[in-house]
Biopython code that builds the backbone (N, CA, C, O; Angstrom):
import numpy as np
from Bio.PDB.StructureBuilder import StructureBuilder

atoms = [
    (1, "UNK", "N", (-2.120, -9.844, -8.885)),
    (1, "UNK", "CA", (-3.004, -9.360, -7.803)),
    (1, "UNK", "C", (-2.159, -8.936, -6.599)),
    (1, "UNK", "O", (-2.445, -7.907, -5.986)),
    (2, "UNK", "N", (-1.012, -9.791, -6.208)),
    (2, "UNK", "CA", (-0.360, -9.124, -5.484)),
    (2, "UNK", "C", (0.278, -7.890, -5.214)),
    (2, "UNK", "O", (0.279, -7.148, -4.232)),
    (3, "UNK", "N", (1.041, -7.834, -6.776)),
    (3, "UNK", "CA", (0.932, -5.988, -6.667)),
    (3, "UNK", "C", (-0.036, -5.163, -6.184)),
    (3, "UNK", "O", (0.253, -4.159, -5.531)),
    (4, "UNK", "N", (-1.164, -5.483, -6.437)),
    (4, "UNK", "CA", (-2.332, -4.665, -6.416)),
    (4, "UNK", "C", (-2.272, -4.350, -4.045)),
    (4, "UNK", "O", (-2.514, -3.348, -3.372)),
    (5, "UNK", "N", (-2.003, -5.243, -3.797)),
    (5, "UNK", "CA", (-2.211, -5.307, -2.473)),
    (5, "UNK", "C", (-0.658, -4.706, -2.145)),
    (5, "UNK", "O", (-0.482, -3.845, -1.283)),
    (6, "UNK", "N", (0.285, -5.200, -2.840)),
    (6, "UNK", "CA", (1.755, -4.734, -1.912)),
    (6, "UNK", "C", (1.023, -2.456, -2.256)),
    (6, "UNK", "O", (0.605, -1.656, -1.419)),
    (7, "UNK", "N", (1.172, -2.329, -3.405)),
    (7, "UNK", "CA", (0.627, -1.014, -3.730)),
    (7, "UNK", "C", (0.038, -0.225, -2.289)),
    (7, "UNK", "O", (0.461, 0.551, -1.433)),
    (8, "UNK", "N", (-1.542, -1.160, -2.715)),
    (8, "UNK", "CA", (-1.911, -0.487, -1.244)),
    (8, "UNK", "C", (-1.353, -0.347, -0.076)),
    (8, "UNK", "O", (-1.345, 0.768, 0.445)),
    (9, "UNK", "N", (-0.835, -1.338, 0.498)),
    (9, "UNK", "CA", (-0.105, -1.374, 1.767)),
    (9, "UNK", "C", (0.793, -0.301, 1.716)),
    (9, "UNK", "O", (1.050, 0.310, 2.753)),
    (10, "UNK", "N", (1.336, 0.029, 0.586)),
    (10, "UNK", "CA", (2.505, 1.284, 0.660)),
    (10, "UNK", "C", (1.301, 2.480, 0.690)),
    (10, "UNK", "O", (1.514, 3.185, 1.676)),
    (11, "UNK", "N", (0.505, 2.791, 0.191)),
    (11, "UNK", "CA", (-0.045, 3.763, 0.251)),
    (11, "UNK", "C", (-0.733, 4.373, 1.757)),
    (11, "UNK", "O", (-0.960, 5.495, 2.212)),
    (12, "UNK", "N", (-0.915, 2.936, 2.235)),
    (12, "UNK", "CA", (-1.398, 3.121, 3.717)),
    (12, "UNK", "C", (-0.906, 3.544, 4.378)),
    (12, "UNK", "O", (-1.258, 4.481, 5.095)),
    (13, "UNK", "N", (0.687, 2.641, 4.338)),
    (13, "UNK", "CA", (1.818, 3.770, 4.932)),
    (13, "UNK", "C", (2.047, 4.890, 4.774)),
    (13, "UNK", "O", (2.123, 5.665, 5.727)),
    (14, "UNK", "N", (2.217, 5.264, 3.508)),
    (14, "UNK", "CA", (2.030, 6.669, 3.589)),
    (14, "UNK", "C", (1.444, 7.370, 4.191)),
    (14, "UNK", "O", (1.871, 8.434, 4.639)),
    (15, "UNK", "N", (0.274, 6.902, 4.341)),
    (15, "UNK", "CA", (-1.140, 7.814, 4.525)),
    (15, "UNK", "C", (-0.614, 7.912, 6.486)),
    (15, "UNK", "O", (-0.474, 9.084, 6.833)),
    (16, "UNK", "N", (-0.408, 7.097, 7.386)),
    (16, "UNK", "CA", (-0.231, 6.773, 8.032)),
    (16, "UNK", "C", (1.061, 7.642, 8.638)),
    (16, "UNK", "O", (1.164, 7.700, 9.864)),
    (17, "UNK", "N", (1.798, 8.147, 8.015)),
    (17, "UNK", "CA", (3.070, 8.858, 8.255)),
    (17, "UNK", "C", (3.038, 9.823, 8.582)),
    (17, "UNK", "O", (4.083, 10.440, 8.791)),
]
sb = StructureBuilder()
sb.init_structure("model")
sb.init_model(0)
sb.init_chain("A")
sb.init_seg("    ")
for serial, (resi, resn, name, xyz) in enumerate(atoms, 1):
    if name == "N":
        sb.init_residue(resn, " ", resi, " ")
    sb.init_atom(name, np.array(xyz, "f"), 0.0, 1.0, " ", f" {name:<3s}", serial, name[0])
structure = sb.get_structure()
């Protein structure tokens, strides 16, 4: 499950950039 959340968090960043 943690992957599942580290994942998102990178994607946020992305999104965020």
């Amino acid at each position: 499950m943690s992957s599942i959340i580290r994942e998102l968090g990178k994607m946020e960043e992305d999104s965020a950039t």
